[in-house]
C-alpha positions as CSV (number, residue, x, y, z in Angstrom):
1,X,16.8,17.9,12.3
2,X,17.0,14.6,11.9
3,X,20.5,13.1,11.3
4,X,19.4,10.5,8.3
5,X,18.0,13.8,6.3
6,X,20.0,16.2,7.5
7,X,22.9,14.0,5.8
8,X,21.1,13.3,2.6
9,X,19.7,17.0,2.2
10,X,23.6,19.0,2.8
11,X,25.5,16.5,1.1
12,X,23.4,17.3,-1.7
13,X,24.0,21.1,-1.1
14,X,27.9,19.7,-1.3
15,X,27.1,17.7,-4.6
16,X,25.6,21.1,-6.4
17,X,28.6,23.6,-5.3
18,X,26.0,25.8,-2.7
19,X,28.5,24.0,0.6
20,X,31.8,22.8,1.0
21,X,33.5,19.6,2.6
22,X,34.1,22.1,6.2
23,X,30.2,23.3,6.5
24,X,29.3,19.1,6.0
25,X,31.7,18.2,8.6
26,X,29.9,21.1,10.9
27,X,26.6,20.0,10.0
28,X,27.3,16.0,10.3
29,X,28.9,16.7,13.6
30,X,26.6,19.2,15.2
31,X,23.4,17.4,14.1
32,X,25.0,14.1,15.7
33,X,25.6,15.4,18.5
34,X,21.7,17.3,18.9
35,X,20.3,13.7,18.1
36,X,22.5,12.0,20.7
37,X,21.6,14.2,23.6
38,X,17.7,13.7,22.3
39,X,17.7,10.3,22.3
40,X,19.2,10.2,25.5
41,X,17.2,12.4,27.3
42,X,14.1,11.0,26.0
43,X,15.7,7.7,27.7
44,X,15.8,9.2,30.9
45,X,12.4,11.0,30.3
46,X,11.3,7.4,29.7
47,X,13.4,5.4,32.4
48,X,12.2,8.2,35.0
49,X,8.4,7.9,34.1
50,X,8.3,4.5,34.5
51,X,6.7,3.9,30.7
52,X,8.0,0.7,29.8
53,X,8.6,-1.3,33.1
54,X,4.7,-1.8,32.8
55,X,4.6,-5.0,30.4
56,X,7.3,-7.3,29.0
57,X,6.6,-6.0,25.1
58,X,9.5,-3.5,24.9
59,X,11.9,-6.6,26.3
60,X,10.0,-9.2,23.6
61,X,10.7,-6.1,21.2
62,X,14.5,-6.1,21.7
63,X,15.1,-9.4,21.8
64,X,13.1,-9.8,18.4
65,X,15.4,-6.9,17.3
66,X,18.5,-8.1,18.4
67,X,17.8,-11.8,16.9
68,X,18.2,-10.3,13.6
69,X,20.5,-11.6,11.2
70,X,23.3,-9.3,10.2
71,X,21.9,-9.1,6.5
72,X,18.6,-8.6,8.2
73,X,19.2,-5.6,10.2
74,X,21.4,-4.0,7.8
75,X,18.7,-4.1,4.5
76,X,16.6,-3.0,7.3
77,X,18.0,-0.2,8.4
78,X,18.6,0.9,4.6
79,X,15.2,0.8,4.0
80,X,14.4,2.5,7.5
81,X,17.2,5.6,6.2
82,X,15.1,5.6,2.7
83,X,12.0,6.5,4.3
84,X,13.4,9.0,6.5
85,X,15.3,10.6,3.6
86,X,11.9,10.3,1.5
87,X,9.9,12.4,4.1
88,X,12.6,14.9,4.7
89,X,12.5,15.6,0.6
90,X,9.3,15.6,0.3
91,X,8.5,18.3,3.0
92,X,10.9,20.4,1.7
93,X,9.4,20.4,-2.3
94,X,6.5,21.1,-0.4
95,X,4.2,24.1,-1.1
96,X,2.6,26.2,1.0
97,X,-1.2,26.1,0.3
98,X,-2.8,29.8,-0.7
């Protein structure tokens, strides 16, 4: 579970009485952490393959991403969270097809 839906979909279990403040903490925390040791082992998966030493576009990429103004990076990353939240609701009011 991603952290970015997993925070929109049980604070919204909070909001409607069905968890309480100690299950969000738990769930926060524990899908936090999952995501953290993801991302970093799909670092070293990356780092130990070799995948991005081949061009200079992943450095041109961070530098373009770290030039960002602070009001920049910030309305992105809102609108990144939006879209993540978005496609975690809307595969969960999905239907199964008969």
């Amino acid at each position: 579970e991603l952290f970015t839906g997993n925070t929109a979909m049980v604070t919204t279990a909070v909001a409607e009485g069905k968890a309480d403040g100690g299950q969000l903490a738990k769930s926060w925390l524990v899908s936090y952490a999952g995501n953290f040791l993801g991302s970093v082992g799909l670092a070293a998966l990356v780092a130990a393959g070799g995948t991005l030493a081949a061009s200079g576009a992943p450095v041109a990429t961070a530098v373009a991403k770290t030039s960002l103004s602070f009001k920049q990076a910030f309305v992105r990353g809102i609108l990144c969270n939006w879209l993540v939240c978005m496609a975690v609701y809307m595969a969960s009011m999905a239907k199964d097809l008969p």
